[in-house]
Structure formats: C-alpha cells, structure tokens
ZAVO-719560 format. One line per 2 residues: their letters; for each residue x, y, z of C-alpha. Coordinates in steps of 0.2 Angstrom, whole numbers, plus 5000, padded with zeros to 4 digits. Each point is the difference from the previous one (the first is absolute). Last residue first. Example, Ala and Ser with C-alpha at 12.3 -4.5 7.8 and 13.67 -1.06 7.14 Angstrom:
! residues 2
sa> 5068,4995,5036 ~ 4994,4983,5003
! end
This chain:
! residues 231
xx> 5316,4874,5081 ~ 5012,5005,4986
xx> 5020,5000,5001 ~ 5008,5016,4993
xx> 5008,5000,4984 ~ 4999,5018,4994
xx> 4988,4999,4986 ~ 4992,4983,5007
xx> 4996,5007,5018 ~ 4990,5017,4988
xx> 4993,4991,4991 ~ 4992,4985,5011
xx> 4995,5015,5013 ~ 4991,5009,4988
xx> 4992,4984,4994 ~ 4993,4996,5018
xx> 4995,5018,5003 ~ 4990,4999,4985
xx> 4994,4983,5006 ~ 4994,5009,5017
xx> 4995,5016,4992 ~ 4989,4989,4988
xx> 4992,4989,5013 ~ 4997,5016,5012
xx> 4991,5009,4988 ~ 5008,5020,4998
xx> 5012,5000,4985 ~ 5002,5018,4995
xx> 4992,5009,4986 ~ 4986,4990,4995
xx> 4998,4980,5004 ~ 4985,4987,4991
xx> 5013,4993,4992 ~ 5017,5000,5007
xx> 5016,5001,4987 ~ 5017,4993,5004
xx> 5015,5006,4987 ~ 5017,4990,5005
xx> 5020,5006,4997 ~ 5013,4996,4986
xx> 5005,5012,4988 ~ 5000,4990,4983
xx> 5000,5018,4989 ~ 4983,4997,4994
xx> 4994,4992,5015 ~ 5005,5020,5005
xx> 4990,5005,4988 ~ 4985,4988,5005
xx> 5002,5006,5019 ~ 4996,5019,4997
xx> 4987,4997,4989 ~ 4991,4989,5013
xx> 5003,5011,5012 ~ 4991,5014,4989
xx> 4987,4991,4997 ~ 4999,4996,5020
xx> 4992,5019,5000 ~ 5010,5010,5013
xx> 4981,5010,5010 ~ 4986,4988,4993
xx> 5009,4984,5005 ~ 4985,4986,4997
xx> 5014,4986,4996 ~ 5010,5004,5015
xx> 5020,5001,4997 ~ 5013,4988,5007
xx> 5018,5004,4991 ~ 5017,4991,5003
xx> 5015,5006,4989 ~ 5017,4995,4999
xx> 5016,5006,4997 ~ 5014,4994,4990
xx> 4996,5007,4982 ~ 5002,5017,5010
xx> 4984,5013,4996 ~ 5002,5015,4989
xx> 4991,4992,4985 ~ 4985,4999,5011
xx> 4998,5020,4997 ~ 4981,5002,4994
xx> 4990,4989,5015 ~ 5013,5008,5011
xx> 4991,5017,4996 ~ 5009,5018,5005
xx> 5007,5001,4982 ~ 4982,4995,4992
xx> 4994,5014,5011 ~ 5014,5014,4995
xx> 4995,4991,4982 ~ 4981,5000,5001
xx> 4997,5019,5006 ~ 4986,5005,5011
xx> 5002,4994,5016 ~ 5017,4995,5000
xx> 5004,5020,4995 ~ 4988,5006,5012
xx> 5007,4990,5016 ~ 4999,4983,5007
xx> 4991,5002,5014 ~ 4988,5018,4998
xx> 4996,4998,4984 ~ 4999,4981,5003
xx> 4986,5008,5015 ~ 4991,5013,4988
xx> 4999,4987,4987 ~ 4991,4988,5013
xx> 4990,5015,5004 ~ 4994,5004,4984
xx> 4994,4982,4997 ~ 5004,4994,4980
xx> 4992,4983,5002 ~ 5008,4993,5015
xx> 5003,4984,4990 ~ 5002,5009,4984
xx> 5015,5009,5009 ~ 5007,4986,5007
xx> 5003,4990,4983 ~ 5009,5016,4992
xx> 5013,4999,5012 ~ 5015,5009,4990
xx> 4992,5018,5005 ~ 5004,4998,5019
xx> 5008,4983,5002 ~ 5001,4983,4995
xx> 5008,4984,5010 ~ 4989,5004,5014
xx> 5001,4985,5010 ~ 4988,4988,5010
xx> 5012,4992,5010 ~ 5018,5003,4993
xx> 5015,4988,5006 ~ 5020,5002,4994
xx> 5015,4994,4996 ~ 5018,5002,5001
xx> 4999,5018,5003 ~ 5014,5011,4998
xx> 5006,4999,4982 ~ 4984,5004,4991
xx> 4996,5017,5008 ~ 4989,5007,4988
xx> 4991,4982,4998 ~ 4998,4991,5016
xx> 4999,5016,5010 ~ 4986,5007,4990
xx> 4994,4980,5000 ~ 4996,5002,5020
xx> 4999,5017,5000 ~ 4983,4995,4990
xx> 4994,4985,5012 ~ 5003,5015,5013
xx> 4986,5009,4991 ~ 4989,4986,5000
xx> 5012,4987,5009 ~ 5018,4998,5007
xx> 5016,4991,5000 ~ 5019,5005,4996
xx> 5012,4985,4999 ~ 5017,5001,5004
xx> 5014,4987,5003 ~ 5015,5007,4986
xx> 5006,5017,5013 ~ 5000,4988,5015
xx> 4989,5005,5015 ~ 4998,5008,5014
xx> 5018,5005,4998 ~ 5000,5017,5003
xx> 5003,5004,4983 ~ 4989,4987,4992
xx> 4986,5007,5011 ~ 5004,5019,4996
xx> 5000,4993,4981 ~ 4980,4993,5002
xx> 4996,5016,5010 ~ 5006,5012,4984
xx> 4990,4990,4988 ~ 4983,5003,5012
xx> 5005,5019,5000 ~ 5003,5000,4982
xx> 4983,4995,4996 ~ 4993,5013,5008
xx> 5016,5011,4992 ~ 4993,4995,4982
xx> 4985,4990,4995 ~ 4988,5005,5015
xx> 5008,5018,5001 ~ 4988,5004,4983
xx> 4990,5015,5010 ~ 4998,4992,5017
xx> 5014,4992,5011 ~ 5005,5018,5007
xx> 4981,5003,5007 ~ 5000,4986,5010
xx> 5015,5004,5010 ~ 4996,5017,4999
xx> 4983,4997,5009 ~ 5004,4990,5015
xx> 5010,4985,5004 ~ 4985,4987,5001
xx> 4995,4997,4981 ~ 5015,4993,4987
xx> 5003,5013,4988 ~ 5020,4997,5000
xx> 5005,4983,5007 ~ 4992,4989,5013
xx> 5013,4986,4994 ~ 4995,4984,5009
xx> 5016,4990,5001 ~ 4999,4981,5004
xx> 5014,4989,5003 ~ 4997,4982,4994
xx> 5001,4984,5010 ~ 4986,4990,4998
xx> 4993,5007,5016 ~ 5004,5018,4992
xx> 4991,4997,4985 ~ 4985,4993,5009
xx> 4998,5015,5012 ~ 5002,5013,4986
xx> 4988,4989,4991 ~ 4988,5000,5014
xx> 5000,5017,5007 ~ 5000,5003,5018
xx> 5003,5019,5006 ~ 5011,5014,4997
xx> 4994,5011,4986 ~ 5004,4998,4981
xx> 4987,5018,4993 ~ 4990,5005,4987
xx> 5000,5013,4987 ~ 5008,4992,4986
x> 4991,4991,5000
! end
C-alpha cells in the first residue's frame, strides 16, 4: 500500500469479525488503485500521514454519526501499510479508537526508518518510490519523518487503549525492530495490548497454521476489548 485496493469478495477476517458480530468498514480511501489516475495521484507526495489518513478518520465519525456504531466501540485494523493507519489512527487520533490491530506495521517512515533502508541497501528506485509516497520532506528530513512515525509519538496514545501486533520475523519491508520498539514504550506506559511474532514469516503472515492462530488471537483481542462472546 497504499496503492492497493478493498474489493468485494470473501475475506476471512472481515468474514470472521462480522460472524462474531462486528461491523467491518474497508476504507478504499485516497491512492487506493481502481478509480483512475487522479485518485491515485492525490494520495502521493506526503498525503499518506495527512488527508489519506484523514479519509479513514473521517469514515470512522460518519459511522458514529449514522449510528453504525457507538462513538466509544471502535477499533481500526489492518496490515503493512494498513498495519500503519492502524497505529496512525491509534496515536494522532487518541480519543476515537478504543483499540486497535496492526499486521506487519510500518511504525517508521521515510527518513526515520533507518532499519529499511540498509535492508534494501540504498536502491535508487526504492528512493524514488518513498520520494514519490510519502513526500521529499519525510524522505529526507528526520523530524517531518519522525513526526509522521508512530514508533516516535506513543506518548499521544490513551492509557485506556490497547494494542495487539503480529509481525513476521524475516519482515524485510516494516522491520519487527521497530514493532518491538514501538511495544516496549508503551510497556513503558502500562498500555495493555499483545505482540506475536512468527519465525520463519516476512512481511505478511502467509502459512496456514500461523494465519489460523493469528486469526484466533485477533479474534480473542478484539471479543475481549469490547465484551463480545468468543467461539
């Protein structure tokens, strides 16, 4: 992501959430593929931490407005670059979401994710693609970055959320490091939530017995946070 795409069409943790009783929104929000050029276009350049994200903010008050759902029963879920809007949301917009869950997360971007930079050691078309993502001032520059970075603004989140993260061991693209960071400060500040990590997985969680029991643990979390019976 950003450049992907929630089409219609079965999904098994969508499908699971909703048979345990959730609502499910899948935001296709600025830059998402299949709504032509301009829509793609208008979520590059730094859009990713500002109105992208304020696209996925701005469907979680329409569904508290239209009573879809009560204002203080939110979570926001998602992984790699949805992992990402996942704990953007959590910590720049600390009073809407209860909790949330972030598969595979970038917790640090552009210039503040040194880790990811030595993984694809230095490729000029990687630059040319955050360049092109997240803007030449997150590119470049450690504090807009740093700004932009979860992993560097815990201190935003509510002492009453909570926090669930599965991350691959092998991830090459959002280095686990940094989810590991990003869950010992907010040990720090006794925000309650789980970390999972699967050997022998990269960025995503592919093997059947680990998405099973991820899937297991994600449903656990997320029935626990807002007292829904478990299966």
């Amino acid at each position: 992501g950003p450049q992907a795409r929630d089409t219609w069409g079965f999904n098994p943790l969508v499908q699971l959430l909703c048979n345990r009783g959730f609502r499910v929104l899948q935001v296709n929000y600025r830059g998402s593929t299949g709504f032509g050029a301009r829509f793609i276009q208008i979520g590059m350049g730094g859009a990713f931490c500002k109105s992208l994200q304020q696209d996925i903010t701005d469907v979680a008050n329409f569904a508290a407005r239209e009573g879809l759902c009560a204002k203080d029963r939110l979570a926001i879920i998602g992984g790699s670059f949805g992992g990402y809007s996942a704990l953007h949301g959590l910590t720049f917009q600390p009073n809407l979401y209860k909790c949330c869950v972030a598969i595979c997360p970038l917790t640090a971007v552009g210039a503040a994710d040194e880790q990811s930079k030595k993984s694809f050691s230095g490729s000029p078309l990687v630059k040319k693609y955050w360049e092109r993502v997240f803007g030449k001032d997150v590119s470049r520059e450690k504090k807009p970055a740093m700004d932009a970075s979860p992993l560097y603004n815990t201190d935003n989140i509510h002492m009453m959320a909570s926090v669930a993260i599965y991350h691959g061991e092998d991830d090459p693209r959002a280095p686990i490091e940094h989810s590991r960071k990003f869950v010992e400060k907010l040990k720090g500040r006794n925000i309650n939530g789980e970390f999972v990590s699967f050997a022998g997985e990269g960025h995503g969680i592919s093997k059947e017995e680990n998405g099973l029991f991820m899937y297991n643990r994600i449903e656990k979390f997320l029935c626990g946070q807002f007292e829904l019976p478990i299966s």
